[in-house]
C-alpha positions as CSV (number, residue, x, y, z in Angstrom):
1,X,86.2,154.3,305.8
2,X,88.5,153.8,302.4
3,X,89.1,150.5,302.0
4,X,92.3,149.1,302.3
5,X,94.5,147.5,298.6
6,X,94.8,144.2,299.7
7,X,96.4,144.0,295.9
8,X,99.7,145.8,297.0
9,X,100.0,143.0,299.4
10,X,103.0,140.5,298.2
11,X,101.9,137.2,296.4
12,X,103.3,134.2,298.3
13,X,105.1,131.8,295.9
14,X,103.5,128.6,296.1
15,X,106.0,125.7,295.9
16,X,106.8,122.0,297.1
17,X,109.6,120.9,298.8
18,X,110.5,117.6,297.9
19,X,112.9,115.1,299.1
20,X,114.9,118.3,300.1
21,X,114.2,119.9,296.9
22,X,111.7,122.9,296.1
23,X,109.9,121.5,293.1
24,X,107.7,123.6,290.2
25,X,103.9,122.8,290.5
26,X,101.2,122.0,288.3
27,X,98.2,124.7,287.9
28,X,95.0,123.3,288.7
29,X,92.9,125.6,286.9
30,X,91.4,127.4,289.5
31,X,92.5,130.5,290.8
32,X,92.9,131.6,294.9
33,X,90.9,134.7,295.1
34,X,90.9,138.1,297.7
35,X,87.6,137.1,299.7
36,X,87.3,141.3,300.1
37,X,86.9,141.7,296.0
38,X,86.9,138.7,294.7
39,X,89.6,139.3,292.3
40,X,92.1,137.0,291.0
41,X,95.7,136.8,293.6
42,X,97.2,133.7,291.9
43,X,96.7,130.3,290.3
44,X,95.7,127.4,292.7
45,X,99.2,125.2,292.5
46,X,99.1,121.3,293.0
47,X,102.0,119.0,293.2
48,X,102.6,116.7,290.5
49,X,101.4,113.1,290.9
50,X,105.0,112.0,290.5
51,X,106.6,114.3,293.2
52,X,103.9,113.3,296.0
53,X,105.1,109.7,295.0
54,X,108.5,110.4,295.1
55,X,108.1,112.3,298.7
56,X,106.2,109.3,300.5
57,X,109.0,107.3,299.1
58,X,111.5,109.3,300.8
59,X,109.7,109.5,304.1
60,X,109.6,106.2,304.0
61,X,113.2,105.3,303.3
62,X,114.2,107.9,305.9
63,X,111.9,106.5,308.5
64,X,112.8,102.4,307.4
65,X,116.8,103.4,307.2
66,X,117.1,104.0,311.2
67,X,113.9,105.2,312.4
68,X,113.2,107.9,314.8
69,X,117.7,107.7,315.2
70,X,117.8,109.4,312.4
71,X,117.4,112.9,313.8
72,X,117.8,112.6,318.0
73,X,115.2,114.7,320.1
74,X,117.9,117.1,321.3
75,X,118.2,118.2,317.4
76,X,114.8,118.3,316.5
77,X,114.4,120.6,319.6
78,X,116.6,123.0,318.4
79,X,115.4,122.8,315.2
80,X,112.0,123.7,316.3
81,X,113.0,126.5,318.8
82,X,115.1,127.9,316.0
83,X,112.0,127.7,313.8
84,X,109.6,129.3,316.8
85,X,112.2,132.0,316.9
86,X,111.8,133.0,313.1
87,X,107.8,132.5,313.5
88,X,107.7,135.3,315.9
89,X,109.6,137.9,313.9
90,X,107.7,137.3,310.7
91,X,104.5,137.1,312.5
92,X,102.8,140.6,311.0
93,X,103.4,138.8,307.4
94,X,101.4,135.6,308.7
95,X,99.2,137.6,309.9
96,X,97.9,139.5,306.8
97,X,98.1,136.4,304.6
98,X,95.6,134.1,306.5
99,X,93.5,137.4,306.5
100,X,93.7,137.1,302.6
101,X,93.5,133.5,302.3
102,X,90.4,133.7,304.9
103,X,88.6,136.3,305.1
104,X,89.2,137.1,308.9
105,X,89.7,140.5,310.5
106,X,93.6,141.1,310.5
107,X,92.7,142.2,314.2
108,X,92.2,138.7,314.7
109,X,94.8,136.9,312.8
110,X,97.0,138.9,314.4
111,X,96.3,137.7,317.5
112,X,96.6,134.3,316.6
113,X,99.7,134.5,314.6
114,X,101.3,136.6,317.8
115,X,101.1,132.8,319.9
116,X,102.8,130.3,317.2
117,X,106.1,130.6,318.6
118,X,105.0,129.6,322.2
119,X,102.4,126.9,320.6
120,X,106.0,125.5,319.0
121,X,107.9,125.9,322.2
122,X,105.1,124.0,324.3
123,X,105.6,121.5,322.2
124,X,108.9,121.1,322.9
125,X,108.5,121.4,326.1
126,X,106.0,118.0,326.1
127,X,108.8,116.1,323.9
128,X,111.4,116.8,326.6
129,X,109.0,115.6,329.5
130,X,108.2,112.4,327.7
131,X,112.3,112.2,326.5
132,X,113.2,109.0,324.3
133,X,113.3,106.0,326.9
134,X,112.5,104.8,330.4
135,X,114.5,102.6,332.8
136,X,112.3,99.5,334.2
137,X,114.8,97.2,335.0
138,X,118.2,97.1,337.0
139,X,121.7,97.1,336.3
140,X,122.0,93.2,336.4
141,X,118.6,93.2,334.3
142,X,118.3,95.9,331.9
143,X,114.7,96.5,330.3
144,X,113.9,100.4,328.9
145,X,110.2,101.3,327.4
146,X,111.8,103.4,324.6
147,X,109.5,106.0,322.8
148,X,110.0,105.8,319.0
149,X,108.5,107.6,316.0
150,X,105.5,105.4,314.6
151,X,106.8,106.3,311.3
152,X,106.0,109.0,308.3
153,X,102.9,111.2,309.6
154,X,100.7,113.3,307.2
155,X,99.4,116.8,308.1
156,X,96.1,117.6,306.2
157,X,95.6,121.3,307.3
158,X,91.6,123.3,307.6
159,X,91.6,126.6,305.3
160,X,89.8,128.4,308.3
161,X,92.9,128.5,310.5
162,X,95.6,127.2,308.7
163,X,98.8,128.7,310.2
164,X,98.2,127.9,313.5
165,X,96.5,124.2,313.5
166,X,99.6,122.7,311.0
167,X,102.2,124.9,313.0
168,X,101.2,122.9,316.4
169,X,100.5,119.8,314.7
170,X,103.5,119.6,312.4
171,X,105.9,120.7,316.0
172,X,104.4,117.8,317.0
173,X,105.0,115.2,314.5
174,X,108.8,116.3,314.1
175,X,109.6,116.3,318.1
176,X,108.7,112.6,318.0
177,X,110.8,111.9,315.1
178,X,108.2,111.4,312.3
179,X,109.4,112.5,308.8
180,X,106.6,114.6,308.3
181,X,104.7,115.3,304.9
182,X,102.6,118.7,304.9
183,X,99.9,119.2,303.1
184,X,97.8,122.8,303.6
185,X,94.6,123.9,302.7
186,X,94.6,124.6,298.6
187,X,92.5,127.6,300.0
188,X,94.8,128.7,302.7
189,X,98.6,127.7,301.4
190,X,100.2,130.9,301.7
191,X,100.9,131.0,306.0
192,X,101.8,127.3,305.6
193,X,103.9,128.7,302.8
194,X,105.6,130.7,305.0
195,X,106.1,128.2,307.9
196,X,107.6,125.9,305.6
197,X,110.0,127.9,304.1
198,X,111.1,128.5,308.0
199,X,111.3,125.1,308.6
200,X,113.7,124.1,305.5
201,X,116.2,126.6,306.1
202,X,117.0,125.5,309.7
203,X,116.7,121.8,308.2
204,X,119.5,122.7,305.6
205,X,121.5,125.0,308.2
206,X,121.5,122.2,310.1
207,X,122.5,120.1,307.4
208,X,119.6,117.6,308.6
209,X,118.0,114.7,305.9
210,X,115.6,116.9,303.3
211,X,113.0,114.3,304.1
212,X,112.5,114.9,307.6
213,X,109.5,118.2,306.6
214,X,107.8,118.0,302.8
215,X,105.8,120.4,301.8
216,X,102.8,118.6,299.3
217,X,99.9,121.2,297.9
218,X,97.0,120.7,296.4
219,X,93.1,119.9,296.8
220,X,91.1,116.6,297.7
221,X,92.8,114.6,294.9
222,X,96.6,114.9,295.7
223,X,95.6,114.7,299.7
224,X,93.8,111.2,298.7
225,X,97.6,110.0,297.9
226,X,98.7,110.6,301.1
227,X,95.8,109.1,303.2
228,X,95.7,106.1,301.3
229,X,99.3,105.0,301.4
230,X,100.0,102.1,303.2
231,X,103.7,103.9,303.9
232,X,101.8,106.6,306.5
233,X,101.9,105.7,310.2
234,X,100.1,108.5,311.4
235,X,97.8,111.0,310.2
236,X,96.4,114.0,311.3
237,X,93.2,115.9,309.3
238,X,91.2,118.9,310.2
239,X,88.1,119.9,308.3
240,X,84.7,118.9,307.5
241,X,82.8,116.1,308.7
242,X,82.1,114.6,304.9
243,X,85.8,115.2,303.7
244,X,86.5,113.4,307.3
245,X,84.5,110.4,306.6
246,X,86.6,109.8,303.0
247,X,90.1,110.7,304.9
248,X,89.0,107.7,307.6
249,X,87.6,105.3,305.4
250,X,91.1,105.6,303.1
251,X,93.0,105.4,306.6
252,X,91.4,102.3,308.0
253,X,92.4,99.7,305.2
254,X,95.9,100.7,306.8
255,X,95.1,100.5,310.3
256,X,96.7,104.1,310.0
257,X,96.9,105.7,313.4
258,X,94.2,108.9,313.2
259,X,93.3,111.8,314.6
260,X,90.7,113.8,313.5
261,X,88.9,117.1,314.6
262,X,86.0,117.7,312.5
263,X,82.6,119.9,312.3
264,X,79.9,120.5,315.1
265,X,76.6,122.2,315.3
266,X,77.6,123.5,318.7
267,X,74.2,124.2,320.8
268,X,74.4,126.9,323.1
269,X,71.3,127.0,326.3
270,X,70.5,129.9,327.3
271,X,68.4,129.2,330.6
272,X,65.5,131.3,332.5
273,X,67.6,133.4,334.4
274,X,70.4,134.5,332.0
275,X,71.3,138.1,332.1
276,X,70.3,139.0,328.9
277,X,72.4,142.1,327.5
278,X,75.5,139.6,328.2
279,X,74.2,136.4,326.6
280,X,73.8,138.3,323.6
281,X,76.9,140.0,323.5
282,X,78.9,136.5,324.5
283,X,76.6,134.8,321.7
284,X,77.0,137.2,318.8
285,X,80.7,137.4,319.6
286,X,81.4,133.6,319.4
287,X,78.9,133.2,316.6
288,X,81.1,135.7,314.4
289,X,84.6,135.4,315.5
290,X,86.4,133.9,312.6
291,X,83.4,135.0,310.7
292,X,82.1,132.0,312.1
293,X,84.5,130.1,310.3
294,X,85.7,128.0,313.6
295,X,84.5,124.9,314.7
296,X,83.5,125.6,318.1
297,X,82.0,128.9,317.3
298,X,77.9,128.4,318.6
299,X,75.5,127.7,315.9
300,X,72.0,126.5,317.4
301,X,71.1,128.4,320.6
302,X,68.2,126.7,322.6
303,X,66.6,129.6,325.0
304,X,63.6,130.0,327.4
305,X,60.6,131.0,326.1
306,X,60.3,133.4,329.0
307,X,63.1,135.1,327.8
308,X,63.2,133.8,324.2
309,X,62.0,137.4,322.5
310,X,64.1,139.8,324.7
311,X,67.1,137.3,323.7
312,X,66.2,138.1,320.2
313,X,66.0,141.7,320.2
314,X,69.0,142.0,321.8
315,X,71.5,139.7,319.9
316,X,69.8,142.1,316.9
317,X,71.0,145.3,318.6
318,X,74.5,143.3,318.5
319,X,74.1,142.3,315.2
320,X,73.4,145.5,313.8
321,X,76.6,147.4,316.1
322,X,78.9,145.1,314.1
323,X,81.0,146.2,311.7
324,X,81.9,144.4,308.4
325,X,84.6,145.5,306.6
326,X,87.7,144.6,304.4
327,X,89.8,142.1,306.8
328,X,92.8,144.7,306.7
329,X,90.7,147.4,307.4
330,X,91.0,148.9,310.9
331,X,87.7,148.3,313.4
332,X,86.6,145.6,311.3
333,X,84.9,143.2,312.9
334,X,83.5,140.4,310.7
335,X,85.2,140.2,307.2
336,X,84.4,138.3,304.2
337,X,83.7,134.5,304.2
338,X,86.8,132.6,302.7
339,X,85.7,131.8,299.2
340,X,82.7,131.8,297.0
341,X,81.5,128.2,297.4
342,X,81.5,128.3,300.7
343,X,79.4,132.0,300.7
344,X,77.2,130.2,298.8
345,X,76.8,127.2,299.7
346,X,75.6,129.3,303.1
347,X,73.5,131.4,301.2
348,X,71.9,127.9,300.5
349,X,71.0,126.6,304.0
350,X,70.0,129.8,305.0
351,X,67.4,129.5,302.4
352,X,66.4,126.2,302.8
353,X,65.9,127.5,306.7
354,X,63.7,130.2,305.6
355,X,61.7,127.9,303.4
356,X,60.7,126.3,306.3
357,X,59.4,129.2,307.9
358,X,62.5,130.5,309.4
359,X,62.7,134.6,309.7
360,X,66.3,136.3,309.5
361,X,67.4,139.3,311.5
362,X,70.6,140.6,310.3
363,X,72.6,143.8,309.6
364,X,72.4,144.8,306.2
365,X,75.9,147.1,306.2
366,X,78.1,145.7,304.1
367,X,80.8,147.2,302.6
368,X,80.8,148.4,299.2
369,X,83.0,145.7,298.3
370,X,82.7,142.6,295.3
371,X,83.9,140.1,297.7
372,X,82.6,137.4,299.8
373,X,80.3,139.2,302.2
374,X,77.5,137.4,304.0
375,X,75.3,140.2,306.3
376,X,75.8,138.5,310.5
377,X,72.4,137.4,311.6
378,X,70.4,134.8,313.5
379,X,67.1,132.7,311.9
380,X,64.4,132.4,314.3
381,X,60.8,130.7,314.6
382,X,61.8,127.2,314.1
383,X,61.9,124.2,315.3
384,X,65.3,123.1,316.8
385,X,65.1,119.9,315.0
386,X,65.2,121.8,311.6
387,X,68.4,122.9,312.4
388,X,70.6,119.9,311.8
389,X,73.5,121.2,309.9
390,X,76.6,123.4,311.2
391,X,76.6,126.8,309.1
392,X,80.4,127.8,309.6
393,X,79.8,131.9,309.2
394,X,78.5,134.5,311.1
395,X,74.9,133.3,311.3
396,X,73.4,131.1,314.3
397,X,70.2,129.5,314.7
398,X,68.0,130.8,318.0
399,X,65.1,128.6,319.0
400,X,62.6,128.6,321.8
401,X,62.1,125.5,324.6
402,X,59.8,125.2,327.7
403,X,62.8,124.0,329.8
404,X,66.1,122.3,330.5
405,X,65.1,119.4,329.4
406,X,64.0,120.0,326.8
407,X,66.6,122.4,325.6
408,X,68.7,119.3,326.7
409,X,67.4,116.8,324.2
410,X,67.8,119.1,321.4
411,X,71.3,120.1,322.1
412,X,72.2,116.4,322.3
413,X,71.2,115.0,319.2
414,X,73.4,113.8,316.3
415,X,75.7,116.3,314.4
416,X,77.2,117.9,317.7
417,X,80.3,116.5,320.5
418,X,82.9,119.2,320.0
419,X,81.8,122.3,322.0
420,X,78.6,123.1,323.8
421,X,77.6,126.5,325.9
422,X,75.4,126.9,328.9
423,X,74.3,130.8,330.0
424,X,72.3,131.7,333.4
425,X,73.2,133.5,336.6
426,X,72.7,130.3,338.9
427,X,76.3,129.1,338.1
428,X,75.6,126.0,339.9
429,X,72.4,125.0,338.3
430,X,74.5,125.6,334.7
431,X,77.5,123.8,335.6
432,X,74.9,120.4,336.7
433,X,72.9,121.2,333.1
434,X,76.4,121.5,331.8
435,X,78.0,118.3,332.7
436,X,74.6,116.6,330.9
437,X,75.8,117.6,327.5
438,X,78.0,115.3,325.4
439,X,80.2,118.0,324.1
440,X,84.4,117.6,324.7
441,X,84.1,121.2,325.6
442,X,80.9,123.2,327.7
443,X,81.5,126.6,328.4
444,X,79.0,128.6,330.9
445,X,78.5,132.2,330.3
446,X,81.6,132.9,327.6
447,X,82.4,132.1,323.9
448,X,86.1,132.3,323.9
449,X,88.1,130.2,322.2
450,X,91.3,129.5,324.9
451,X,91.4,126.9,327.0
452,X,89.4,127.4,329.9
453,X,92.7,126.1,332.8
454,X,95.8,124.4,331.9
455,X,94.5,120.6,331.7
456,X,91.1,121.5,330.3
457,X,91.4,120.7,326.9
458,X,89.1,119.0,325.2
459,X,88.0,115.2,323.1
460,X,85.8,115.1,320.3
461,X,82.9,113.4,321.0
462,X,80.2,112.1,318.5
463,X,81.1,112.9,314.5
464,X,83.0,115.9,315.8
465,X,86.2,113.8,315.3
466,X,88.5,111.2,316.9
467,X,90.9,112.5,319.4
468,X,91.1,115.5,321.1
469,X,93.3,118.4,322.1
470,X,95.0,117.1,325.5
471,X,98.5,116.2,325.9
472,X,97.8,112.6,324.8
473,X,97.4,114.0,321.3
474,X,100.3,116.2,320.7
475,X,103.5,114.6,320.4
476,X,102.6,111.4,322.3
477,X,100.2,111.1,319.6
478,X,103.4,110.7,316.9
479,X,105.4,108.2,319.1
480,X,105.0,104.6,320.0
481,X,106.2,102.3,322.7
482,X,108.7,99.3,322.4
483,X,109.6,97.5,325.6
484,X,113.0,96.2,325.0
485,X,115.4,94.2,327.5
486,X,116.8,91.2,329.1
487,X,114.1,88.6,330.3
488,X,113.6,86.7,333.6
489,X,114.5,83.2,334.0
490,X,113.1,82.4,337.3
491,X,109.2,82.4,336.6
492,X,107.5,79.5,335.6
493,X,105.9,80.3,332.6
């Protein structure tokens, strides 16, 4: 298969928009790569120090000047329907960007980037359910419960999938009235690029306050200016547990409002009477969707030892069917990881694991390529407590128990709480095993990654972050309450 020129692909102008303003950026040194060859796209742009001052100072003025009255929710609603509109017809050129920026088959990102206009318009849907106010009184006694922005909110966006968690999150912040500061992945700015560019031209159609979206890029250094600031109400972060840790203990000296969704070493059981062929199929498909670059992809499978070695053999038929390929290519299946740290930094564990007398099975096809590429596989023959860390790429750990229990035990211990997965053909018997894991999310007998029914989304439990995905953390998230109204003078205290 020729491999596709991801260099003819246009070059997305990185740039910050500032107290409505698009403002030049500073080059940090370092350049943003294609995953598939490795070569140089474009510099890695920051904002300066001064600009992401002079942002939260306008996000805060906006917010202090009137509030959430600034912008009413009938406005903001059309704003973002406007904006979900526009999201849909460029949604090919999303697409192909976060395959660039991360490595994932365009297949997939395709996919993903073909639901961001609903994901905005259920968003708006939620604001106009909650609405601004709520009558609790009378007419001779008025008292209303009115829902108000909590103040300037700060998006930190993941590089793994970076369009689609800032699109829902920023929809979010904006229906309740935040003035909302942006700041994407330095490894994945170019979708967020794009989204933000849809965003200010409906603010300035609209003629709306510049302030109400700001675009801020750059790495760990220019986002520690925004979680820090005593000016943010409300913050929302995706990404790794030890750049979580940093982001909440910055947030807490402000008793900043935070959600959080973080990493997980998701375990997946694999009971006695699973059917085999399709535990390894469901397995080896959730393991390397994304490349295995999604947080609630399974990482340390806990089997029978009756079934342990047919398991084996056949997520290594899988394995070795898959094809890995340039992420534009068409039929690939698994593309590159997203940078070179991260490959290696994986490269790392895995050897650490086989130092410890793991054994890797993986397919050895890879593309004749200079980019990331990490072969798919699965490490066997150790203990389950070895595996302690979450890999994030298309490599799982499989390891062999006596029983439930004490599959159980393992698949509860620290360093899990976002997803879990549960495989037999007693569906009963692995929906009772299932409700014993302390994951926000357990699956039996699929890997997808939609919600399982309307209502069912998830919490983060453990260090898999604070929050969750159900309604409570969308726009309500954004707003507060304030009881206002006329009090009673006939009780006695």
């Amino acid at each position: 298969m020729t491999n596709p020129n991801s260099a003819s692909i246009p070059v997305i102008e990185q740039r910050s928009f500032i107290s409505g303003e698009w403002a030049t950026m500073v080059d940090s040194g370092r350049p943003l790569c294609d995953p598939n060859t490795g070569e140089r796209r474009q510099a890695k742009l920051a904002t300066a120090e001064e600009d992401v001052e002079r942002a939260l100072d306008a996000a805060w003025r906006l917010y202090d000047r009137v509030g959430a009255e600034t912008v009413g929710l009938r406005a903001r609603a059309e704003l973002l329907l406007a904006a979900a509109d526009e999201l849909d017809r460029r949604q090919e050129e999303i697409a192909v960007q976060d395959s660039l920026n991360i490595g994932a088959p365009l297949s997939t990102t395709r996919i993903i980037a073909s639901v961001l206009g609903d994901r905005v318009r259920s968003a708006v849907r939620e604001a106009e359910e909650l609405g601004e106010s709520v009558e609790l009184g009378s007419d001779e006694r008025p008292v209303r419960l009115l829902r108000r922005a909590l103040g300037p909110a700060v998006v930190v966006g993941p590089w793994n999938a970076p369009t689609f968690t800032t699109v829902g999150k920023v929809a979010a912040a904006l229906l309740a009235g935040c003035p909302v500061l942006l700041k994407p992945s330095e490894n994945a700015p170019s979708g967020c690029q794009i989204f933000a560019e849809i965003l200010v031209a409906e603010i300035r159609r609209r003629d709306l306050p510049g302030a109400l979206f700001q675009l801020i890029q750059g790495g760990s250094s220019v986002g520690a200016l925004l979680t820090g600031d005593p000016r943010v109400a409300a913050l929302s972060f995706t990404g790794g547990v030890s750049a979580g840790r940093a982001v909440a203990s910055a947030a807490t000296a402000n008793l900043t409002a935070v959600q959080m969704e973080l990493g997980s070493n998701n375990p997946a059981i694999v009971r006695y009477d699973a059917d085999i062929e399709t535990t390894a199929a469901r397995l080896v498909q959730g393991m390397t969707r994304l490349n295995g670059q999604w947080c609630e992809a399974p990482g340390k499978i806990l089997v029978h030892e009756a079934i342990h070695d047919e398991l084996v053999a056949a997520m290594g038929e899988e394995i070795r069917r898959l094809r890995v390929g340039h992420s534009l290519g068409p039929g690939t299946e698994v593309g590159p990881l997203a940078f070179e740290r991260h490959r290696d930094g994986l490269r790392e564990e895995i050897g650490r694991l086989r130092s410890l007398g793991g054994r890797l099975i993986s397919s050895e096809r890879l593309p004749d390529l200079d980019g990331w590429f990490l072969a798919p596989g699965v490490i066997v023959g150790l203990d389950a407590s070895a595996a302690t860390q979450e890999l994030f790429g298309p490599v799982a750990t499989v390891h062999a128990v006596s029983d439930d229990a004490e599959a159980l035990a393992h698949a509860n211990a620290p360093g899990g709480g976002l997803d879990a997965y549960v495989f037999g053909t007693d569906t009963d018997a692995a929906l009772r095993l299932a409700a014993q894991l302390r994951a926000g999310e357990v699956r039996v007998n699929g890997t997808f990654m939609s919600d399982l029914a309307d209502g069912s989304r998830q919490s983060f439990w453990g260090t898999s972050g604070i929050g969750g995905h159900g309604p409570q953390y969308g726009v309500r998230f954004f707003l507060g309450d304030r009881v206002i109204g006329v009090d009673r003078d006939d009780l006695q205290l």
